[in-house]
C-alpha positions as CSV (number, residue, x, y, z in Angstrom):
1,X,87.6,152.9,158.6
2,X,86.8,151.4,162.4
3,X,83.2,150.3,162.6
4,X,81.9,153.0,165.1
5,X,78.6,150.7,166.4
6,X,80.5,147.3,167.3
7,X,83.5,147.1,169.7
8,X,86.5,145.2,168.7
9,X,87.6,142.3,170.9
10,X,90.9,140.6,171.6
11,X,90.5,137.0,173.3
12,X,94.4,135.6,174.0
13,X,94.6,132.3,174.5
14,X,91.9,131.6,171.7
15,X,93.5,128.3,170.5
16,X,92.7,126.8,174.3
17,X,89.5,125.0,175.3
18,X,87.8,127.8,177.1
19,X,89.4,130.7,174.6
20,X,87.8,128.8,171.6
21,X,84.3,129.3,172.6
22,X,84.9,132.7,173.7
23,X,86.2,133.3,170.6
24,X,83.2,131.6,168.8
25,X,80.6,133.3,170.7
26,X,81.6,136.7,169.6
27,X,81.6,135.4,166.1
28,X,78.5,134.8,166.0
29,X,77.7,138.3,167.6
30,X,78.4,140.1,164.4
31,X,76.0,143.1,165.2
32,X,77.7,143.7,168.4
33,X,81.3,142.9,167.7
34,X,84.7,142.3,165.9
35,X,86.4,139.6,166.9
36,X,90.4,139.2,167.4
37,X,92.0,136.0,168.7
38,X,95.7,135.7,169.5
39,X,97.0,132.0,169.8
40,X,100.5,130.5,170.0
41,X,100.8,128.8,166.9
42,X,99.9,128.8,163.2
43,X,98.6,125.3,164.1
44,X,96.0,126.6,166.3
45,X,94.9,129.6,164.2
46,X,94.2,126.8,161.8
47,X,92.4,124.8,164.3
48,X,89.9,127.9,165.3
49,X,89.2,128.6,161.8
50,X,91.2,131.9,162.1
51,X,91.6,134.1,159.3
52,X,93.2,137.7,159.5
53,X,91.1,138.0,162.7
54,X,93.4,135.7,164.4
55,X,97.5,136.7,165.3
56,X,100.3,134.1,166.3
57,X,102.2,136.1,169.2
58,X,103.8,134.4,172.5
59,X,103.1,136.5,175.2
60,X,106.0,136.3,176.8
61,X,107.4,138.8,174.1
62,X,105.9,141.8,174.8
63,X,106.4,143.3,171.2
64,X,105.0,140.1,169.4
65,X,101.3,140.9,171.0
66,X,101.0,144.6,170.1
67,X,99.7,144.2,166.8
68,X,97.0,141.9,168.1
69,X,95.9,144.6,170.7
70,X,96.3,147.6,168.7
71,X,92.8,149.1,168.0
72,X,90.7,146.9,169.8
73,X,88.3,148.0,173.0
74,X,88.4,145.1,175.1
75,X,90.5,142.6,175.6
76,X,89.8,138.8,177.2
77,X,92.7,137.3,178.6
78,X,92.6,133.2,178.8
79,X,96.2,132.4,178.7
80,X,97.1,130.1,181.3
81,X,99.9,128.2,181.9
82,X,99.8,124.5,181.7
83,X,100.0,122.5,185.2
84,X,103.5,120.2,184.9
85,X,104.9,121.7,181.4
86,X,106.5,124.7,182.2
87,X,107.4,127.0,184.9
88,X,104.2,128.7,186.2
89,X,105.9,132.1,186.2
90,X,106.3,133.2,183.1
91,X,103.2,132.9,181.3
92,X,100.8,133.8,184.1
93,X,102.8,136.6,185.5
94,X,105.2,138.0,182.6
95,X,102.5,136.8,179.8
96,X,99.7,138.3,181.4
97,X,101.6,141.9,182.8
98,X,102.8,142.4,178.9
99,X,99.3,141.8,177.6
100,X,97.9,144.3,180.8
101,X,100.8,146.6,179.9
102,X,99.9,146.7,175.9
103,X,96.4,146.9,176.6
104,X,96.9,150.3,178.9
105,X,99.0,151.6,176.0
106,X,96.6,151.2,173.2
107,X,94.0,152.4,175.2
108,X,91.7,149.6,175.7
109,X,88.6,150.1,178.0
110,X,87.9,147.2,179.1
111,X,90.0,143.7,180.4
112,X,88.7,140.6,181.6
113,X,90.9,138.3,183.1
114,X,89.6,134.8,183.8
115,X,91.7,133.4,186.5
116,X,91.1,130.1,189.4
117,X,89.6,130.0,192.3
118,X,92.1,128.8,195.2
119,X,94.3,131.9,195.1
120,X,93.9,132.2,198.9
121,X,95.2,129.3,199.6
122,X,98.7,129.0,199.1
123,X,99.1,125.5,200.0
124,X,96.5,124.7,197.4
125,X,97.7,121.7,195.4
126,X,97.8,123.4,191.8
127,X,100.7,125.6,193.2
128,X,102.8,122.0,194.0
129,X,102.7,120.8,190.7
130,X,106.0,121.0,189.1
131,X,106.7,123.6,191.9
132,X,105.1,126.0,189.7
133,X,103.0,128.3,192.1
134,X,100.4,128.8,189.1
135,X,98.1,130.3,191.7
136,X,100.3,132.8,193.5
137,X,101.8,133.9,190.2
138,X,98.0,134.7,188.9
139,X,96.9,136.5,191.9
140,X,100.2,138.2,191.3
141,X,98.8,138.8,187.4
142,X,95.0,139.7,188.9
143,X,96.6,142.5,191.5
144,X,98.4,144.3,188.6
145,X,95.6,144.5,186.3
146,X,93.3,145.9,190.0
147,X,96.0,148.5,190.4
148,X,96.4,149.4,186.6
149,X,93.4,151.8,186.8
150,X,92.0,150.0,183.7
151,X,88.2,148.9,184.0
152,X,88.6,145.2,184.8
153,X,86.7,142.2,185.1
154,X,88.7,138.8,187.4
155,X,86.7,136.4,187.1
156,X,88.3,133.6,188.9
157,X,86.6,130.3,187.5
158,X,85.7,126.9,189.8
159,X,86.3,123.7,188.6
160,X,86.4,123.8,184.4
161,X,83.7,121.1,182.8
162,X,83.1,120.3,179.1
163,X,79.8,120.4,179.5
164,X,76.6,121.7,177.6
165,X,76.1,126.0,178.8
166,X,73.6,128.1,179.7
167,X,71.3,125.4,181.7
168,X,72.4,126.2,185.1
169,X,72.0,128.5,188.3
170,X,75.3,130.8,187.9
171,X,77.1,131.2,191.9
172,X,79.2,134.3,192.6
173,X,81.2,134.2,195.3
174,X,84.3,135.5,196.7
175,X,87.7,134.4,198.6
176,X,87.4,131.3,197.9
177,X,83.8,130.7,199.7
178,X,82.6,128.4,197.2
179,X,85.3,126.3,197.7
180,X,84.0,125.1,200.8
181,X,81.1,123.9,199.3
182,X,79.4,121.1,196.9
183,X,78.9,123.6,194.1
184,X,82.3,124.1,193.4
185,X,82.7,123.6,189.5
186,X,81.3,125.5,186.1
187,X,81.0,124.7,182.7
188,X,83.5,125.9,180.1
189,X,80.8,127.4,178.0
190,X,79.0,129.4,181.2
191,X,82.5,130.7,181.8
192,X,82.8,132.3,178.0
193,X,79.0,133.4,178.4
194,X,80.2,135.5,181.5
195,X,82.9,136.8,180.0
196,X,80.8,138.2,177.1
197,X,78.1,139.5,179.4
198,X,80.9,141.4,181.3
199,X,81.7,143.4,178.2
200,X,78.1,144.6,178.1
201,X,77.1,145.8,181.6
202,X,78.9,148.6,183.7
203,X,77.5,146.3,186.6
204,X,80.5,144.0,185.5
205,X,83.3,147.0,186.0
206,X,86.3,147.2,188.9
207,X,84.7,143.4,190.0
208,X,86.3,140.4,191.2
209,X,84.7,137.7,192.2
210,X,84.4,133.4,192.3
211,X,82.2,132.1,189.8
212,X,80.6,128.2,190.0
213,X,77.4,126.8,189.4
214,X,74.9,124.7,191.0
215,X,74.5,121.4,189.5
216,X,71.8,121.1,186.4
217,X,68.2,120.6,187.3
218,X,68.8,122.8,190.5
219,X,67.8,126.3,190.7
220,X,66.6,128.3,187.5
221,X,69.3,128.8,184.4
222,X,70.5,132.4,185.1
223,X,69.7,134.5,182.3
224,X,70.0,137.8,183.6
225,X,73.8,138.8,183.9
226,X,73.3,142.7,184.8
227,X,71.5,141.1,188.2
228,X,74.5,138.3,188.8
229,X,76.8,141.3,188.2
230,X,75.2,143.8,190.5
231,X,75.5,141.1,193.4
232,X,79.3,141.3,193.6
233,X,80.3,144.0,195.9
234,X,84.2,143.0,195.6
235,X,86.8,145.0,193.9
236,X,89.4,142.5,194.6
């Protein structure tokens, strides 16, 4: 019988650096939520400490993820495709439509899709590597799940560190603003904090925006998310 009081969330891509701790922080939320991680390989289900909360699908077979998404009420996206190892296409376009497709199917209420920041730009030197366009092909991914109709989060990450969370000043921004600036990177672990806030506040609902940080020791830790959500006034 479903557990009425907690929500179930998916997190794809849980096996990856980002996806691991996203996965871990709802873990440890066990009054709040069920867990589900889908990775690509028994290896890494191994490697998160999955048990029958974790699937092994590939994405880029549509009918190979339903069973991870069926039942659940939100779902985190953090596949990516690797810069270099394969064509940019197909898992940040094809992987991510199938898993927005599935999701709208099952009837989730709730997606958020973490994405980069540099989608405007599409000279931006992420799109060069291996010719893969990794940036055009997610803003291709993040305009589908807009026009889907589904409550959506994009959260479009700066500059990924592994570095300790929760100690610094959290920066919205949008198209790319932040870019232009010094405070142009995040840590991994702030990222996954935002994208378990997000489920929590309506504030976070039919938003897109740039999220970075200012550098530890300036500014004041955010600790209110409702108040960094209600600042974005972006849809897309």
């Amino acid at each position: 019988m479903a557990d009425l009081s907690r929500s179930t969330v998916l997190v794809t891509g849980a096996g990856g650096r980002t996806g691991q701790i996203v996965y871990k922080k709802l873990k440890e939320k066990t009054d709040q939520y069920v867990a589900k991680g889908l990775v690509r390989t028994e290896e890494s289900k191994v490697k998160i400490g999955g048990a029958e909360d974790v699937f092994v699908g590939d994405i880029r077979n549509a009918d190979s993820i339903v069973p991870a998404i069926e039942g659940i009420d939100s779902l985190i996206i953090l596949t990516s495709a690797v810069p270099k190892i394969k064509p940019g296409a197909d898992v940040d376009w094809i992987g991510q439509k199938n898993q927005i497709d599935a999701a709208k199917a099952a009837g989730v209420k709730h997606i958020v899709l973490v994405g980069s920041m540099g989608g405007t730009n599409p000279n931006h030197p992420l799109n060069n590597l291996g010719k893969g366009n990794i940036l055009v092909w997610k803003r291709k991914a993040e305009q589908y799940l807009a026009d889907s109709g589904l409550p959506y989060t994009i959260i479009r990450a700066g500059g990924l560190q592994d570095r300790e969370g929760g100690v610094r000043e959290l920066l919205v921004g949008k198209d790319d603003e932040l870019l232009k600036t010094d405070t142009r990177s995040i840590t991994r672990a702030d990222v996954a904090e935002v994208c378990v806030q997000a489920l929590q506040f309506e504030e976070a609902k039919f938003k897109a925006f740039d999220l970075a940080s200012k550098p530890e020791g300036a500014g004041t830790p955010t600790k209110d998310f409702k108040a960094l959500f209600s600042q974005i006034t972006t849809r897309f």
